[in-house]
N, C-alpha and C positions, 0 to 999 in steps of 0.2 A: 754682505753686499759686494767686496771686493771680488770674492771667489767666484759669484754670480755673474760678475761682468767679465771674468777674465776666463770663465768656459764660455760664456757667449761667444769671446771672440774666437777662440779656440774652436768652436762650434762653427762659427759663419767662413774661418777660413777652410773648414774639411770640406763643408758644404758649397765651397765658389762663392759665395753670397758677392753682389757687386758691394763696395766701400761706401759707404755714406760720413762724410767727418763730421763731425759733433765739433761742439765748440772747444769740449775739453779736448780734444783733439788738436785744433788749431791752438789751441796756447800751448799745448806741447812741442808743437813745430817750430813755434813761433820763441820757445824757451830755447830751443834747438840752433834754431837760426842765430841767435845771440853769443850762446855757448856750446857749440857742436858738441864737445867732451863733456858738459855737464855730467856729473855722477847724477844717478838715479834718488840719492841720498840728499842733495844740494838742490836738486829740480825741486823735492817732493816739499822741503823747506818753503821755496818761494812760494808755486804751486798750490800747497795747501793737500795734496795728496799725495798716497801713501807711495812709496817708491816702488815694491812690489807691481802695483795699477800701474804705475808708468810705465815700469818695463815692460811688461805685458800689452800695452796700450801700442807702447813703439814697435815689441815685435808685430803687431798685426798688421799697421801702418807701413813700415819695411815688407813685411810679407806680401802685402798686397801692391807692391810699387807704388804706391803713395806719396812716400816719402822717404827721402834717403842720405844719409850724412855721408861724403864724400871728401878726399882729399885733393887737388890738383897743384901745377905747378901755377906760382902766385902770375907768371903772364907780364911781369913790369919791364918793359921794353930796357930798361939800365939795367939790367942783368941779362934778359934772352931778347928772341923773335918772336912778336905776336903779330900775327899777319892776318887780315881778313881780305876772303877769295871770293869773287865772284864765279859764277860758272854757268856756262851755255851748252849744253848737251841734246843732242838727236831724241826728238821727241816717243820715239817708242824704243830707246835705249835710256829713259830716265830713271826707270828702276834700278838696272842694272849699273848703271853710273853711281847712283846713291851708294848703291851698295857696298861700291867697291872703296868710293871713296869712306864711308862709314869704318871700315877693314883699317884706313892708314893711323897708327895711332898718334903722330903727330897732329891729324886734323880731329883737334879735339869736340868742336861744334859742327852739325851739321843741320841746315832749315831749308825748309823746300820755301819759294818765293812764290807771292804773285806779282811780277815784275819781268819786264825784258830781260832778266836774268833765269835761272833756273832756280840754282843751288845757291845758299851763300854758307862760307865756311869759316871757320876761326881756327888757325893751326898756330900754336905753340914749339917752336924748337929752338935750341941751345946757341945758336947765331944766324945772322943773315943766308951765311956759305950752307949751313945744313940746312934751311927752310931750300934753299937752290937744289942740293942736290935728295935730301930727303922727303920731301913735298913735290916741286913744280917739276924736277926729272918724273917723277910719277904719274905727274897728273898730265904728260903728253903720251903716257905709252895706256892710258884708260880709253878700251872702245867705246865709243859714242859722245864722249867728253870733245867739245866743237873747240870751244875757247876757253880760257878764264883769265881774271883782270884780277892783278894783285893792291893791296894799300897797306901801308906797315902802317904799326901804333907808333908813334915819337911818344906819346904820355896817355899813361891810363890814370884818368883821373877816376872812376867809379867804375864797381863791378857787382855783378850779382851776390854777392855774399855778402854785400850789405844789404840787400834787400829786403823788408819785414813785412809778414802780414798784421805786426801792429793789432793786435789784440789783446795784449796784455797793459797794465799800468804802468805810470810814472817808474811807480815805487818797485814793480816787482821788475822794469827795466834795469832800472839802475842796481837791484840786490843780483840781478843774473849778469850784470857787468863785472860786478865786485867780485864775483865768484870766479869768473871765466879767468885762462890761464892768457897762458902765450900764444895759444892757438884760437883767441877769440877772432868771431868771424869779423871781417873789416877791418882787424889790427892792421896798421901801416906796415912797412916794409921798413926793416933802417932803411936810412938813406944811403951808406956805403955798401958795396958789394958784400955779398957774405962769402967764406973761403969753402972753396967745394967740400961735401960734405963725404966721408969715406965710403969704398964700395960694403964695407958693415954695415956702415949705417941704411944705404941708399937702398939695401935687401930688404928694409921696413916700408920701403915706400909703395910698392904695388899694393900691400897688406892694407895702407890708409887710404888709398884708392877704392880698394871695393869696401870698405867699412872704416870710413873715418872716425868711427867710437871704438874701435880693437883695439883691443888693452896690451899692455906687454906681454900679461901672462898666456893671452888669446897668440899674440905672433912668435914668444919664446917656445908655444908647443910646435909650430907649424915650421920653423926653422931648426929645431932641435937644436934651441941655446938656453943659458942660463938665463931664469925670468929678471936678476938683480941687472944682468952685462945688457938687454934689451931697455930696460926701462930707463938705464943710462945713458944709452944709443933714444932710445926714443924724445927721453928729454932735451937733448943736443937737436934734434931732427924738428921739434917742437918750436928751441928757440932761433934755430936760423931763418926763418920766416921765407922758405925757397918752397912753403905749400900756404897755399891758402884752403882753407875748411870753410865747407858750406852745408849747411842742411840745407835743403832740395825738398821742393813739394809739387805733384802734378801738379800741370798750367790751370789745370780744367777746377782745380779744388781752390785757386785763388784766389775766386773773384774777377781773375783777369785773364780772359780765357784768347784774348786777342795779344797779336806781337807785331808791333810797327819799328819798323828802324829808317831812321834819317839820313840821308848824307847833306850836310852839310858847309858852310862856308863863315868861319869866325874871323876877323879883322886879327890881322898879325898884333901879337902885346896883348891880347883880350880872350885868350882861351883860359886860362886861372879863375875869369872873375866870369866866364860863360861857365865854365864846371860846377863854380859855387851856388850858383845861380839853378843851374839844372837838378843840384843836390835837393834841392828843396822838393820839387814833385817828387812822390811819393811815391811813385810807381816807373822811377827809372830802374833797369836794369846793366845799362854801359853809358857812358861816356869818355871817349877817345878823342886823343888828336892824332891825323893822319897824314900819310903822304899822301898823294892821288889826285885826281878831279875834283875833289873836294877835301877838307882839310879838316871835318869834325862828323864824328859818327854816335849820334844819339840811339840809343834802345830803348822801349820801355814797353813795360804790358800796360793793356788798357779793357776796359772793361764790353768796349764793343769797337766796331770799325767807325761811328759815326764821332767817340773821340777821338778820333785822328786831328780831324781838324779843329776842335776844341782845343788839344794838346800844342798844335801847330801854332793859332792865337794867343795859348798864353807863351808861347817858348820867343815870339815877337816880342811880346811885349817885354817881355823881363827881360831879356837880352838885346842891349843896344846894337844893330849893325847884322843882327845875325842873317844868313840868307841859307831858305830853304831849301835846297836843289832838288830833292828826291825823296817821298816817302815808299818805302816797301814794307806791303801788308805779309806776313808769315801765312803760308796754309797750314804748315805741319811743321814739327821738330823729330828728326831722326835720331838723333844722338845731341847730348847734354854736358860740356865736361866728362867725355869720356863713356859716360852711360848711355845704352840703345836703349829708345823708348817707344811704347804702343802707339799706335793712332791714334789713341785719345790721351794721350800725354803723360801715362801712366809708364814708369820703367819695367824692362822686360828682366831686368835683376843680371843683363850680360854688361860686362866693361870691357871698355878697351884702354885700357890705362895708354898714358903718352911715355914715349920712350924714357924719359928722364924716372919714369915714375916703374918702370918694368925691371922683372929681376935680372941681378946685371947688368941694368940700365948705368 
């Protein structure tokens, strides 16, 4: 039965076949999500199938843009720059604006709006000074690019890598926690700075970028170094917590094929107990505190536009003081943490790793 299912898949990739995910599908993403690096061995444990099916399962899943384990820079404002950009661009230069901005690898996210904005963007870089001259020096010399409006993060209280499709049990939660290493998704950050990591090491980082499950022995061939001297470098890379690991699943496969983001306005003293607060819906994707016109920046999928304002009534209620300023409904997502993706929210398997994450970065 195994070998039946794993020439099907085999079979429907030769064939184009469009992806349909099966359940055992999403607990596999959703094992994934938990423990990016899960072995195949320790999945199959929890899971209840055979590891071979897994692997075979995820190549298809990966092959198809589906789903994709990726590495990025963790984004906590006590260490770098995490800026979110608005952008106003020349209406039949929108493509071409995307584009180019999609090209900078500092601007790790890219979403097209339905809003008096265009574009909204998420760029990551190493201080305030290089977000200045690595990002906004760029984004005046882009044709068609009209304006855009900057908001830094002061604290990222939640990010998409913690976000589950929640499929799985109590029990096989907590056995895929116990498993998961240093690199499990949502692990905190210490709280102290960590010390930079060497340009040896930082040669692994593009490698966890386009395939956050690449093993030593997978980046010791592609470097031409010894697999023991990599997997030591890897380990050190693993525990300075300067990447955060995500398994990634199209929007459209979620359930939540809708993406509303807030700006917001929290009472000074009461963003801690607003985050806590927001952790609880189940279908957040960000929550920030901001500079700007507004001072709290909620994200979340939803399963249709008409929860917007369901989401909007309970985010009142539980949050004493909160004041709504602005929802903006997403059309489309161009880029993901780094990865371009299709119109239908499927990746087209191209990265643009963010400079910290590039060889010789």
């Amino acid at each position: 039965m195994q070998l039946e299912a794993i020439f099907g898949w085999i079979r429907a990739l030769e064939e184009g076949a469009d992806v349909e995910l099966t359940e055992e599908d999403l607990a596999l993403i959703n094992a994934l999500q938990i423990a990016p690096r899960l072995s195949w061995a320790d999945a199959a444990e929890v899971l209840g199938v055979h590891a071979t099916t897994l692997a075979a399962r995820w190549e298809r899943l990966r092959s198809a843009g589906a789903s994709w384990v990726t590495a990025h820079l963790m984004g906590d404002p006590q260490q770098m720059c995490l800026a979110f950009v608005d952008v106003e661009c020349e209406m039949h230069r929108r493509d071409d604006v995307t584009e180019a901005l999609a090209a900078v690898p500092e601007i790790v996210t890219v979403d097209e709006a339905a809003s008096n904005r265009d574009l909204m963007l998420t760029a990551i870089t190493a201080s305030l000074e290089e977000f200045g001259t690595a990002v906004a020096s760029r984004l005046k010399d882009i044709d068609g690019l009209v304006k855009y409006q900057t908001a830094l993060c002061t604290r990222l209280h939640t990010g998409a890598y913690s976000w589950r499709l929640n499929v799985l049990d109590r029990g096989q939660v907590a056995a895929l926690r116990a498993k998961a290493g240093p690199e499990a998704a949502g692990s905190a950050p210490p709280s102290s700075t960590h010390e930079p990591l060497p340009a040896s090491h930082r040669d692994l980082l593009p490698f966890l970028a386009r395939d956050g499950r690449a093993t030593a022995a997978d980046i010791a061939r592609a470097l031409d170094r010894h697999p023991a001297t990599v997997q030591r470098q890897l380990n050190r890379v693993l525990a300075s917590h300067v990447l955060s690991f995500r398994c990634e699943v199209a929007q459209k496969f979620s359930g939540y094929p809708v993406t509303c983001q807030w700006f917001a306005n929290v009472p000074a003293g009461q963003h801690d107990a607003a985050a806590a607060e927001i952790r609880g819906f189940r279908n957040v994707r960000l929550a920030a505190s901001t500079t700007g016109r507004t001072n709290f920046v909620i994200i979340m999928w939803l399963q249709s536009v008409a929860d917007v304002l369901t989401q909007e009534l309970a985010l009142q209620q539980r949050i004493p003081g909160i004041e709504l300023v602005e929802s903006v409904v997403m059309l489309s997502s161009v880029k993901r943490v780094g990865w371009m993706l299709n119109p239908d929210s499927t990746t087209t398997g191209a990265v643009v790793p963010a400079v910290g994450l590039q060889l010789g970065g």
